[in-house]
C-alpha positions in Angstrom: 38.8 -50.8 17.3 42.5 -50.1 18.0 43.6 -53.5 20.1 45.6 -52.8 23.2 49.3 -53.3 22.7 52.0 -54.8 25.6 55.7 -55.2 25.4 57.2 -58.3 27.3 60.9 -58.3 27.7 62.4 -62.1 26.7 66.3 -61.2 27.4 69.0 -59.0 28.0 72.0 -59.1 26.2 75.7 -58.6 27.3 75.7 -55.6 25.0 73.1 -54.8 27.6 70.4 -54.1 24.9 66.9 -56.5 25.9 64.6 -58.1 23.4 61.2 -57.8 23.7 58.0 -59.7 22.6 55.2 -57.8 21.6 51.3 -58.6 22.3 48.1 -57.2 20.7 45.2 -57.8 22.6 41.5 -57.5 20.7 39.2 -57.5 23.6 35.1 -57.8 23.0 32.5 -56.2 24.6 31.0 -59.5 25.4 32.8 -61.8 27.9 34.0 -65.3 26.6 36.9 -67.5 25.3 40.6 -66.3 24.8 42.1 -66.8 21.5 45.8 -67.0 21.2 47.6 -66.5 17.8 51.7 -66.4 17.1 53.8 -66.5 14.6 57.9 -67.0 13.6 58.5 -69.1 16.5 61.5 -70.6 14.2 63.2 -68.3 12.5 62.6 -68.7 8.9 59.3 -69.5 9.2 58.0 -65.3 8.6 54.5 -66.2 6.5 52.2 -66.3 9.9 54.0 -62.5 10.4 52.0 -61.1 7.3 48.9 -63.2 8.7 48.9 -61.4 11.4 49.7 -58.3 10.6 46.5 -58.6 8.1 44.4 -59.6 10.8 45.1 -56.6 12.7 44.3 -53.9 9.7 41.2 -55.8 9.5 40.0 -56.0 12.7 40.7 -52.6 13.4 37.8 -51.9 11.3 35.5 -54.4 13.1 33.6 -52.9 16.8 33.9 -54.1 20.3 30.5 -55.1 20.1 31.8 -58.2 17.4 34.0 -59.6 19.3 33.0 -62.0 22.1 35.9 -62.8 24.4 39.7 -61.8 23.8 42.0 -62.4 21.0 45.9 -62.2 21.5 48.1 -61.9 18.8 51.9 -62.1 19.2 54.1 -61.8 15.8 57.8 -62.5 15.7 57.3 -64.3 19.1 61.3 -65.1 18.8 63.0 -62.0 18.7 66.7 -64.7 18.5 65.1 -67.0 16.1 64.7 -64.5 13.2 67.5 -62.5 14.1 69.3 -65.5 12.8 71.5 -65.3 9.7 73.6 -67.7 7.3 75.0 -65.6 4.4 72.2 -65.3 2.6 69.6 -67.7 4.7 67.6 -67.1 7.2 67.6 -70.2 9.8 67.2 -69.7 13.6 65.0 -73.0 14.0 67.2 -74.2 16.7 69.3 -72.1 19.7 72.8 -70.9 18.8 73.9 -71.7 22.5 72.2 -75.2 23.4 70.9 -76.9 19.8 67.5 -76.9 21.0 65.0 -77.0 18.4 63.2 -73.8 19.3 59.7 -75.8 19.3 60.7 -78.7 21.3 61.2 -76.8 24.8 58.1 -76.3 26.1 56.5 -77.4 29.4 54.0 -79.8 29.3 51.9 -80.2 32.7 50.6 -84.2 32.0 54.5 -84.9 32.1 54.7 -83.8 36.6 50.8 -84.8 36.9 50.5 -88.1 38.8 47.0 -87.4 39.8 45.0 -86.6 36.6 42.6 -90.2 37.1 42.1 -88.8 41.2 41.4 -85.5 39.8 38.8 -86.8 37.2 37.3 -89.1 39.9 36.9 -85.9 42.0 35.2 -83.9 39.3 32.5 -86.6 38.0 29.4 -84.6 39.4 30.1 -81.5 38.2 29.8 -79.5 34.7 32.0 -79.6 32.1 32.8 -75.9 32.7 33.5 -76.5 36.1 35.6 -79.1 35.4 37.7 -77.2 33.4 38.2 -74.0 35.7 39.1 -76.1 38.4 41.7 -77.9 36.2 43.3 -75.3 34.1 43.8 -73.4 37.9 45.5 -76.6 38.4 48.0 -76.1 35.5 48.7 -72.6 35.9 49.3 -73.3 40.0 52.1 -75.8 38.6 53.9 -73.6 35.8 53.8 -70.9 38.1 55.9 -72.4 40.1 58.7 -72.2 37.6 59.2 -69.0 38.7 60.9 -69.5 41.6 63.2 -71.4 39.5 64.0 -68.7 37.5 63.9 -66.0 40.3 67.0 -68.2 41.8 70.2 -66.5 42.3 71.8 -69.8 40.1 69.2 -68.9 37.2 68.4 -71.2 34.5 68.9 -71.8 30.8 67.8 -68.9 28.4 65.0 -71.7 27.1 63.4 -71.9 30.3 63.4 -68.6 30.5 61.6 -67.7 27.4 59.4 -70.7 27.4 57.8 -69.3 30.6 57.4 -65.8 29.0 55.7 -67.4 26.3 53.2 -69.8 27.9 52.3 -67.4 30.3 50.6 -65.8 27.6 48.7 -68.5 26.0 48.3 -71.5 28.8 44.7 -70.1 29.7 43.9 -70.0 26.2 40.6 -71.9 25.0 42.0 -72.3 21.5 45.9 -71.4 20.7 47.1 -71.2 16.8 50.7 -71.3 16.3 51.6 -69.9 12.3 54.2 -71.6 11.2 55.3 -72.5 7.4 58.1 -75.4 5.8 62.1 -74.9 6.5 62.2 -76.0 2.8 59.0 -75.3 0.5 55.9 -76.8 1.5 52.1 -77.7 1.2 49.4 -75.6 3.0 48.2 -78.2 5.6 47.5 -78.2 9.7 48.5 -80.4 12.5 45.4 -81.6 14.2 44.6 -83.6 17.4 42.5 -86.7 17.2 38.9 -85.9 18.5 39.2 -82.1 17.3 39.0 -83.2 13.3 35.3 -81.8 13.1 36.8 -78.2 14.0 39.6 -78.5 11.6 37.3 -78.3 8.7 36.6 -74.6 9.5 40.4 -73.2 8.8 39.6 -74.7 5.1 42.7 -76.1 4.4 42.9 -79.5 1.9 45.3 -81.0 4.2 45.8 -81.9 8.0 48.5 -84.3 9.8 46.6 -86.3 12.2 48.6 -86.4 15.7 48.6 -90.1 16.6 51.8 -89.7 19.2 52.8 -86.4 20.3 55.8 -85.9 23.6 54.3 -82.8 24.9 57.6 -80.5 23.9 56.1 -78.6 20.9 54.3 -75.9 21.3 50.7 -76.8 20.7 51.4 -80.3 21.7 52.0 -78.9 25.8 49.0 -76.7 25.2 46.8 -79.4 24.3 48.1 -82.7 25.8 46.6 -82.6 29.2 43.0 -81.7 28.2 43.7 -84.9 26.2 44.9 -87.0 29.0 41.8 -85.6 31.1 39.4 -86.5 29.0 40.7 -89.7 28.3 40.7 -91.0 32.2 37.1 -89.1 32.7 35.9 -91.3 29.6 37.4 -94.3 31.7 35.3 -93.3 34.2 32.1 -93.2 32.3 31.8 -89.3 32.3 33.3 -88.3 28.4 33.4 -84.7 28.2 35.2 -82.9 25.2 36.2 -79.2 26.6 36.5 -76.0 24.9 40.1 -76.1 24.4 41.8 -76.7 20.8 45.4 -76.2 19.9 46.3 -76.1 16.2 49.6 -75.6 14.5 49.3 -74.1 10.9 51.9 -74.6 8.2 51.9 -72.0 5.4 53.6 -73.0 2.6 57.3 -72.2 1.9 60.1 -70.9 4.7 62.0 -67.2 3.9 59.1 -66.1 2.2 55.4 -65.0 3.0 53.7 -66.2 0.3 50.5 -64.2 -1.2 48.1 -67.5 -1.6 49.4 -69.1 2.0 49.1 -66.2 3.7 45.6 -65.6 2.2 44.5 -68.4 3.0 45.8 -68.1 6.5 43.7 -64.9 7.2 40.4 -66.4 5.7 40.9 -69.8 8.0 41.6 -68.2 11.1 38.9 -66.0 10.8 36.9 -68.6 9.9 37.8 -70.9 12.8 36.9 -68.2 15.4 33.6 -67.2 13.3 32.8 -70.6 13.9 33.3 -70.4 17.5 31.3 -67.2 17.9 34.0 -65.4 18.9 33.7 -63.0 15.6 30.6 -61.8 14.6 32.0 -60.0 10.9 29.9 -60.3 7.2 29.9 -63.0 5.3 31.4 -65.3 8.2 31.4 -68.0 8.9 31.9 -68.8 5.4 28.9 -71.5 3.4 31.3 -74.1 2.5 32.7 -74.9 6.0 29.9 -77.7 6.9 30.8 -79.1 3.3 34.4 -78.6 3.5 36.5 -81.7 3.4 40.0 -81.9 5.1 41.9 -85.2 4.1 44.0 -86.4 7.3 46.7 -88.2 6.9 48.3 -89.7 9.9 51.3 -88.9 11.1 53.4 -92.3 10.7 51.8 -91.9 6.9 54.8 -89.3 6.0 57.8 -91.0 4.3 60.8 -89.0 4.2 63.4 -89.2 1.5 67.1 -88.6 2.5 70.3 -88.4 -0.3 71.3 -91.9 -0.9 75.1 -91.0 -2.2 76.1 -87.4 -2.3 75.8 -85.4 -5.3 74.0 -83.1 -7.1 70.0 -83.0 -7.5 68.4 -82.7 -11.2 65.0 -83.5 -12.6 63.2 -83.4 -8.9 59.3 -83.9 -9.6 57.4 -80.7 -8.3 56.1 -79.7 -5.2 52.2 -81.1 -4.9 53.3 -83.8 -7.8 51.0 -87.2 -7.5 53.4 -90.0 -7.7 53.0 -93.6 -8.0 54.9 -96.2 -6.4 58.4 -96.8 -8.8 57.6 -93.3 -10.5 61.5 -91.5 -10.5 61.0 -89.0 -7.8 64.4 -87.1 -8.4 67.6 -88.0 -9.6 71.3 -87.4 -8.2 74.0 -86.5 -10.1 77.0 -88.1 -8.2 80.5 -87.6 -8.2 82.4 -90.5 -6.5 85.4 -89.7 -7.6 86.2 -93.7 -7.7 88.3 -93.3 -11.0 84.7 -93.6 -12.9 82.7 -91.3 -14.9 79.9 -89.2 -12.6 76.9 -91.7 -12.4 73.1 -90.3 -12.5 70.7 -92.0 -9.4 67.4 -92.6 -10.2 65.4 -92.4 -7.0 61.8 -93.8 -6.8 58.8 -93.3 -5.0 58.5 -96.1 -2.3 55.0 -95.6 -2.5 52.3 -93.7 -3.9 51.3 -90.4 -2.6 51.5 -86.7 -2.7 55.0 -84.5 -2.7 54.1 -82.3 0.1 58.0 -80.7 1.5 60.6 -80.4 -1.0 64.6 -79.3 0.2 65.7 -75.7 -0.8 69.6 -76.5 -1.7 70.0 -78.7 -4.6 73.4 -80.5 -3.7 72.9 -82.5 -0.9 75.6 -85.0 1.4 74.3 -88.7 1.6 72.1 -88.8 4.4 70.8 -84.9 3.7 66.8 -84.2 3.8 65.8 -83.6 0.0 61.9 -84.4 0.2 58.6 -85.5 1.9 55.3 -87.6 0.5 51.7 -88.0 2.2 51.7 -91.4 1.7 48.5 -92.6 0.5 46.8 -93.9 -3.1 46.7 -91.3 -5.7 42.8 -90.6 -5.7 42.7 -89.5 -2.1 44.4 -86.8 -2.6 42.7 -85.4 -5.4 41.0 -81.9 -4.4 37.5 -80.9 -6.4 
């Protein structure tokens, strides 16, 4: 099946010129849940771009008739972010006008809801799918209202702007994937909510950073944090209900590249995952080793980050997926102080034992510059059969 393709304009330019969005919409035979899947919502980030773009030759071959429900696909979902260019770098991970971190701006309902523990109270005879119609037309009476906001003859800031464009798409979502990969060079891993861990086995990835506190501004973080908060006060209230709504946020290895092995294994998960829901019905899926498939989750205040100590120059910098133990020489920098002294070589070590799962792209760094990342954690857990 060919999937139905929309453009949605996102800005106009002063050279007049406007920037679109575009959306491929798979739509079943069968009625059911809406899928939601982007990609490059920073800049450099292009690996979920070639997911996509897979997923779409594929399903082309799959029938109406497999497909229960809708699923949305929107690549390069920031037409400014990877326009973005530093010599020879891609970046665009923050706004050129305002700083903003392109995946920290987006609206997050629980934030203006005062009412979520009279709303529960309200619902506590009724079904869980009733419960959730009533509130998702809850949310989207709310962000709607932005748009009067907008519609205002004093406007508002480009970020409000797009951020409504692109909710609009994906707020009624039951499940919303954001692709996303490392700035620097990265692990394939997943960002997962507590209570949805069981799901997360079926994208197949080794790793997952469990969300233990979350602000609402990222992208799957306002998608997912008031079904959260509801079901937290309806538990309160005796009545615990987990609802058919999942927000996930893949990474996919490194950033300016797309990645044969990340990208494949972005395809296979996210077909899996929606196998698994029943929203594909394709061979071989889902695949045998997702009941057996084991995700290790690593909490989120469980990821040390190493900054530059001094300035200088980085040499001898263990490998990306490297177990370390705690003392092991992680990198060393090659420093310069210019005191009257020779240059002095650093030995940095591991604070504690883990797994090297982000590593920095340049290799001179200011003090104070990012140079690397470990999943904290003792060596054996991290060991993958």
């Amino acid at each position: 099946m060919l999937p139905i393709i929309e453009r949605v304009p996102i800005v106009q330019l002063a050279s007049g010129d406007r920037l679109f969005i575009q959306v491929y919409k798979f739509i079943g035979d069968n009625p059911g849940p809406k899928a939601y899947i982007q990609s490059n919502l920073h800049g450099a980030e292009i690996a979920g771009n070639a997911v996509i773009h897979q997923l779409m030759e594929l399903w082309q071959q799959v029938d109406a008739s497999q497909i229960t429900g809708e699923i949305w696909l929107v690549p390069v979902c920031n037409p400014l972010g990877i326009n973005r260019r530093s010599q020879h770098f891609s970046s665009g991970r923050y706004h050129s006008y305002d700083g903003k971190d392109w995946n920290r701006i987006f609206w997050d309902y629980e934030k203006e809801a005062t009412d979520i523990n009279q709303f529960a109270s309200s619902q506590i005879n009724l079904n869980p799918d009733e419960i959730a119609t009533n509130y998702r037309n809850i949310i989207l009476k709310h962000f709607h209202k932005l748009q009067e906001e907008i519609n205002a003859a004093s406007g508002v800031p480009f970020v409000e702007q797009y951020r409504y464009q692109l909710q609009s798409l994906s707020l009624d979502a039951n499940y919303v994937i954001d692709c996303h990969s490392s700035t620097n060079q990265g692990l394939d891993y997943l960002y997962c909510f507590s209570s949805r861990e069981e799901s997360a086995k079926a994208f197949l990835l080794d790793y997952a950073i469990l969300m233990t506190e979350y602000d609402g501004d990222a992208f799957d973080e306002a998608g997912m944090k008031p079904w959260l908060a509801l079901e937290k006060s309806l538990a309160q209230q005796g009545n615990p209900i987990q609802f058919e709504v999942e927000s996930w946020t893949l990474e996919l290895g490194t950033g300016m590249q797309m990645n044969p092995q990340s990208v494949a294994k972005g395809v296979r998960g996210i077909q899996n995952y929606l196998a698994t829901k029943g929203m594909l019905e394709i061979p071989g899926f889902p695949l045998p080793e997702t009941d057996l498939h084991s995700v290790n989750f690593i909490p989120k205040d469980r990821i040390r980050k190493y900054y530059a100590t001094a300035g200088g120059m980085i040499q001898n910098r263990l490998p990306l997926g490297t177990l370390v133990k705690k003392g092991d020489c992680l990198y060393q920098l090659l420093s310069f102080d210019k005191t009257g002294e020779l240059p002095q070589i650093i030995d940095i070590p591991a604070v504690e034992s883990g797994l090297i799962a982000d590593i920095c792209t340049n290799y001179s760094a200011n003090q104070g510059d990012y140079i690397l990342s470990i999943f904290q954690g003792e060596t054996d857990k991290f060991m993958i059969n």
